[in-house]
Structure formats: structure tokens, C-alpha cells
N, C-alpha and C positions, 0 to 999 in steps of 0.2 A: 776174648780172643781164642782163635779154635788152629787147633795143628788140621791137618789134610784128612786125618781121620775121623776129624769131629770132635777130640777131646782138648780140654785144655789139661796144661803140665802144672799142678799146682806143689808149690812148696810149704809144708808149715814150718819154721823152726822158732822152736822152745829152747830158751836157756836154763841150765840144767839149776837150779835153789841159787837164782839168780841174785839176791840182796843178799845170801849169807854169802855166798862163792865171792863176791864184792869185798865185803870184808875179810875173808880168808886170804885174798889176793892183797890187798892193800897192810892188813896184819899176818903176817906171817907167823906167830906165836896164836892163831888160830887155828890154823892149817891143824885138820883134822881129828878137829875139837866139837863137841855137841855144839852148836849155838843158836843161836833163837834171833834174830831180827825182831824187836817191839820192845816190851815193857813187861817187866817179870813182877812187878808191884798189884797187888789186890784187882786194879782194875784194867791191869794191861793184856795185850791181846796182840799174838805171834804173827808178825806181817811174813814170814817167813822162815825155814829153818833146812839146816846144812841138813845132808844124808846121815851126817854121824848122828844127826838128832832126829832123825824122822826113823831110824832104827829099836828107838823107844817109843816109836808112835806120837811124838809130838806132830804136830802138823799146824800151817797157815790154818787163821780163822779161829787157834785155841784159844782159851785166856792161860795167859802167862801163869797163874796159881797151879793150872791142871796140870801145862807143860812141863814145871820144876817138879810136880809130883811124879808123874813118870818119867825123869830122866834129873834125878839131884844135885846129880854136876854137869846141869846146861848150864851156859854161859850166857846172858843178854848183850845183845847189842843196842845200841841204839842206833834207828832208821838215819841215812843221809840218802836223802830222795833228790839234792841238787846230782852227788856222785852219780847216782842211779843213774838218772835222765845223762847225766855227761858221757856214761859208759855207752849209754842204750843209742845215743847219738854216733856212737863210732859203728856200733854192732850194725845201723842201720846203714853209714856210710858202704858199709865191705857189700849190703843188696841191693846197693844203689850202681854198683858195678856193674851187675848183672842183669838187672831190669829194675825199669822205674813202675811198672806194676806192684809197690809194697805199700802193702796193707796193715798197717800195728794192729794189734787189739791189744796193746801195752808195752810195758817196757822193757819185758821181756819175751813177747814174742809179736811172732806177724806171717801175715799171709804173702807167699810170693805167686806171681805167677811168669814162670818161666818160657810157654810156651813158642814165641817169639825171644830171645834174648840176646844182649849188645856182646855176646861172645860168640856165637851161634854153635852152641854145644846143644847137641840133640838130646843128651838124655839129661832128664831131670836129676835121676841120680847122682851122678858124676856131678850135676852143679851144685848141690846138697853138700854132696862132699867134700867141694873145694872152699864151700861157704863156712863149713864147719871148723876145716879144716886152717884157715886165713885167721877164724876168730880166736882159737887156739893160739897160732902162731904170733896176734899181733895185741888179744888182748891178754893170753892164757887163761882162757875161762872156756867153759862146755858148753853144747850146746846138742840137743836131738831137737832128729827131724824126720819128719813124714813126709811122702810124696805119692801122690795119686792124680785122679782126674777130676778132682771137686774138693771144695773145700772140706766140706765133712767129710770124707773119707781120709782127708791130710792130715786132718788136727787129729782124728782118731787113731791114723798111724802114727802119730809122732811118741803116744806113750805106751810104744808098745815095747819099743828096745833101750825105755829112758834107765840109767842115764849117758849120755855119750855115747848115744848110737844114734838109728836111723831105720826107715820101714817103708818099702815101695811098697805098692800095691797098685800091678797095671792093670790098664784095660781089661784084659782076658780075665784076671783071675777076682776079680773085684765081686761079683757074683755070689760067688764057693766063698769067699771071706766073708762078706756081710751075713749069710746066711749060718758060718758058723759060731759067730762073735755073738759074745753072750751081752742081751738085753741091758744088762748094768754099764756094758762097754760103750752103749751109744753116748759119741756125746749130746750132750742137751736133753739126756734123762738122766734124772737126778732118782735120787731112794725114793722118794713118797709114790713118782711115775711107775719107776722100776716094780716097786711092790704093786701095785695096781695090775700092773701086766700080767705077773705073774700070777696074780688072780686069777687074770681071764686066761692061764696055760701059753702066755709067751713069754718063755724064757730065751730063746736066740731069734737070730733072723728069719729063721724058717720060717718060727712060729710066728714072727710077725707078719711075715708075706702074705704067710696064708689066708690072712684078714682080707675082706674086702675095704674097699677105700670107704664106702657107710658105713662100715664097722666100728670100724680105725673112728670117723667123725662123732658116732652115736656116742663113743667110748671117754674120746680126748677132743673132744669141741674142733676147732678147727687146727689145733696141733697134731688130729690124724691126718691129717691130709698129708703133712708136713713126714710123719712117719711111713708113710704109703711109700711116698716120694725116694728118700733118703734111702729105704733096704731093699728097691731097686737101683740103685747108683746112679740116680734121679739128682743134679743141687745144680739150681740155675745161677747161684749167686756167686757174681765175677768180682774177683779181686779187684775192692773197690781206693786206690792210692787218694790221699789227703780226705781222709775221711774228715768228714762235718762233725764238728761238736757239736751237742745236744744241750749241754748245761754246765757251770759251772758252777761249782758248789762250797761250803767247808762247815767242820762238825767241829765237836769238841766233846770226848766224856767227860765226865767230872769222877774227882776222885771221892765226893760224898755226894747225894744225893737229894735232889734239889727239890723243897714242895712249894717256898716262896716265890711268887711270880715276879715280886720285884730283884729279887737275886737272878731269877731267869731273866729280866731284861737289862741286869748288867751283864751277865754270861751274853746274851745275844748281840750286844753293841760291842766287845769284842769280837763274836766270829762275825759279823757285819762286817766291821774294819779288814780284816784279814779278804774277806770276799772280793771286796771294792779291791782292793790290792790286785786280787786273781784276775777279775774282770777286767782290769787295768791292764795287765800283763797281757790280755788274750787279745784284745783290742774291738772286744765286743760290745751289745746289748742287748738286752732281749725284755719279753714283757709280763713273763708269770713268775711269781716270787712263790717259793713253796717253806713253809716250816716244815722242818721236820722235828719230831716229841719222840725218845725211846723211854719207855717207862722203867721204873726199878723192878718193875716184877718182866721186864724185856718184848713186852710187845710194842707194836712201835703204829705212829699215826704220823699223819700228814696234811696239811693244811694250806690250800694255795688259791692263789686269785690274780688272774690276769688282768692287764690293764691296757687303755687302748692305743700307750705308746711307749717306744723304748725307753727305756731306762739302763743305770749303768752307774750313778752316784749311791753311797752307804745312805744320805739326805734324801732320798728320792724312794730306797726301799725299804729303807728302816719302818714306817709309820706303818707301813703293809703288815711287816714282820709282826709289829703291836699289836696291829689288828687281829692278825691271825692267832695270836698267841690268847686275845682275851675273847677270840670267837666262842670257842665254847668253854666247859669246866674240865680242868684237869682232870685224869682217872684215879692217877695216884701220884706221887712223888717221881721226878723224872734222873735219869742218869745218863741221858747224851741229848741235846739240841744242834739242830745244824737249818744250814739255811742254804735253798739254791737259788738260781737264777735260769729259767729254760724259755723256748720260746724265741729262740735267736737271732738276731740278724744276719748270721751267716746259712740257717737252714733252706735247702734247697729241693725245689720239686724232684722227686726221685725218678731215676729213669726206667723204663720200661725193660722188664728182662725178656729177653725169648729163651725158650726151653730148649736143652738141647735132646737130641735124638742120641742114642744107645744102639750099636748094631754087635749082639753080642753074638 
């Protein structure tokens, strides 16, 4: 969807340490306490953490040992994901107000696109801030947001003024921004990219312009292209509402470390059970079963094989599971198994994007 001028009005909003702010709000004898969302035991690992605790550099994605080590009086929570999803159900109702263009990439955030909208407020901003402002008022929780002409330009504003703020960035000046934002700030480059760049002397957008698009491809496979694109305020991809599942999945560490295969396939016919459950819930099927192996020294394998019809019973994919488990020899002793299910019966031909034009 395009305004008159050829752009669309995108919104991103992010909820500000969205599972601990949950808890903060529901415990009020947290309120403004370190805390850690996960498992603070040997093998747990931080689904999240309040500002008070990201202060000490704990962060999502830690293991719980390192988090307690740099901050000794965080406090752990333990995850409630039905709350989450109950909360993230309201947070979506208040953008369903405003347009049925919403896009999740999770539970705590999602793409809007505003530029048509059932209020007919012209500026994106102003809807940003009434969004933000509602979810405040009705669930008291935060939330920052970004607003641009494309989605990657949103999601990259959105952490610019986090937490509890917000970042336009209009047509006009979208240019002079991308060219000053420094390389690490893209999103969808990660360190390993970032250091590459800066190898080849791109540290901001300049530097990346300056590339030709063979450059950029010779460099980064076909994710130069994608980089060409992006630091001219180039992103064809429209807020896509009731996005398609891809797969449904479920894991499990283990709190010791597993080298018998027959304790892995009791460990596996538990997360089976739990799957079939998911599958059940989603009201799908689909035809490629994948193992997944994390090994105790943490490199991780994968192991799958399609079959020529849906499935959707624990009966039906367990034997697969078996199979793929005694495909080859274990590397060493493993410390997470999980198992998905991809290949869907709800995946759909994707639709054709057209490019849009830039008149700067």
C-alpha cells in the first residue's frame, strides 16, 4: 500500500524488556529490581531482562551462571509464556484499531503499516504516539517505536530512542541518516558481518554506498544485493498481516549431559509428546520431521527427511525421529534435543513484490 507519494507509512513498535516489565507489573515488589526472566541454575539461560539488569550487562540469550556473576543480586523469574501471549493479545488488539495491516515478528513486537488507516490520521507519528500512549494507559507497560518508509528503516528506528520513546525518519531526510549510521547499526548485520565490512573500510552508510552492487555480491553472496538495496532506502517488503507458520517445533536441555542413545529416546518421546500437543493446538500438518542434536561442547546438527504425506500424530513421526537419531554416530555427548515439524499445510505461494521508486 503506497500514499500519493509513493511511500508507505511504516510503524515498528517494540515493547520495552517486555517478560520482565510483565512481571514487574503483575509483582510489584519487583518494580525496579534487577531481574532475569529464565533459569539462574548451571544450565539456564536469560529469556529476558529488566533495564535494572541489563545495567550490569546482563542480557537475553545469557546463561544464567554469567548473568548472577555480573549482577549478584538479580533476581530470577520464572518464564509465564500463556501471560505473555495474553498480554501480547491486548497489545495487538489497541493496532488492530488502527489498521489491519499488523505484521508480529513476536510477542513483543510487530510491523504496522499505517499508510491508509481506519482513523485517517495522516501522520504516522501522531499514530505511534497514540499507540503508545493507549498501551500505557490500559496495560501500563512501554513500548518504543520507529516510523519510516520501509520496514528496515522502522525496526532500525525503533532502537534508537529505546526505552520509551520513538524515531521518525521521513522521506526527505532518510538518505543523510542511513549514510551516517554506523555499519553495526544495520539491522540484519550481526558482529561476524560487521567485522568483515570493516575489513573491506565500510564503517557507515557512505561507505557502504560507495560499493558497487558486484562488489557488495562478490563480497556477501547474495546478501549484497540486499545491502545495495537497504542504504539506498530501497525495502520492497510490505507488511505482510497473518503471517504463515513455517514450523512447529519443541526442545528441551538437559540439566546433565546425555551420551546414551537409549536415555535420548526417552528424552525424545517426551518432547514428541509435548509437539503432537503444539501441532494439535495449531491445527496443522506438515511433511519434514527434522532432529535437532546440541552437543555439550555446543555445536549443534540437524537431521531431517521428508515424507510424501502429511503427518501430524506423535505415532506417525516418532519412528522418523528414531531413524534420524541412529542415522549417523553421535560426535560427543549431547546437552539439548528437539524435534520440529516443517513443510506445512498451510504454506503458501508467495506473492510477487514490485519495487518501489525513491524520488529524492
Amino acid at each position: 500500500m503506497l500514499n500519493t507519494n509513493g511511500y508507505r507509512k511504516i510503524i515498528h513498535i517494540d515493547m520495552d524488556a517486555f517478560y520482565a516489565s510483565v512481571e514487574q507489573l503483575d509483582n510489584p515488589a519487583l518494580v525496579g529490581k534487577a531481574i532475569a526472566v529464565g533459569g539462574g541454575e548451571k544450565r539456564g539461560v536469560v529469556a529476558a531482562a529488566s533495564y535494572e539488569a541489563r545495567k550490569y550487562g546482563v542480557r537475553s540469550a545469557m546463561s544464567g551462571f554469567l548473568a548472577k556473576q555480573k549482577c549478584p543480586h538479580l533476581i530470577f523469574v520464572k518464564p509465564r509464556f500463556s501471560r505473555y501471549k495474553e498480554i501480547s493479545a491486548q497489545i495487538r488488539a489497541i493496532f488492530y484499531d488502527y489498521t489491519d495491516l499488523v505484521e508480529p515478528l513476536s510477542l513483543d513486537e510487530a510491523y504496522l503499516d499505517v499508510t491508509e488507516n481506519k482513523k485517517g490520521i495522516p501522520s504516522a507519528t501522531i499514530i505511534a504516539q497514540e499507540i503508545r500512549h493507549k498501551i500505557w494507559e490500559e496495560l501500563h507497560l512501554r513500548a518504543s517505536a520507529g516510523i519510516s518508509i520501509n520496514k528496515f528503516l522502522a525496526k532500525v528506528a525503533s532502537d534508537i530512542n529505546k526505552p520509551n520513546g520513538q524515531k521518525t525518519i521521513p522521506p526527505e531526510e532518510v538518505i543523510s541518516f542511513l549514510e551516517e549510521l554506523p555499519i553495526n547499526k544495520f539491522h540484519g548485520i550481526g558482529k561476524v558481518t560487521a567485522a568483515k565490512m570493516h575489513s573491506h573500510g565500510i564503517f557507515n552508510g557512505k561507505d557502504l554506498k560507495e560499493k558497487t552492487q558486484e562488489e557488495l555480491v562478490a563480497l556477501f553472496g547474495k546478501s549484497g544485493r540486499y545491502y545495495y538495496n537497504i542504504v539506498r532506502g530501497i525495502g520492497t517488503s510490505e507488511v505482510k498481516p497473518n503471517r504463515i507458520r513455517k514450523s512447529i517445533a519443541a526442545e528441551r536441555t538437559f540439566s546433565e549431559n546425555i551420551s546414551s542413545e537409549i536415555f535420548m529416546l526417552e528424552r525424545l518421546e517426551k518432547i514428541a509428546q509435548e509437539l503432537e500437543q503444539r501441532i494439535s493446538n495449531s491445527k496443522t500438518k506438515g511433511k519434514t520431521i527434522t532432529l535437532k542434536i546440541k552437543y555439550s561442547d555446543f555445536t549443534q546438527q540437524t537431521r531431517s527427511k521428508t515424507l510424501t504425506d502429511y503427518i501430524f500424530k506423535k505415532d506417525e513421526f516418532m519412528p522418523v525421529v528414531q531413524e534420524l537419531l541412529y542415522q549417523d554416530k553421535l560426535k560427543n555427548s549431547v546437552r539439548l534435543l528437539g524435534i520440529s515439524l516443517s513443510n506445512l499445510n498451510t504454506e503458501k505461494v508467495k506473492p510477487i513484490l514490485v519495487q518501489l521508486k525513491f524520488d529524492f
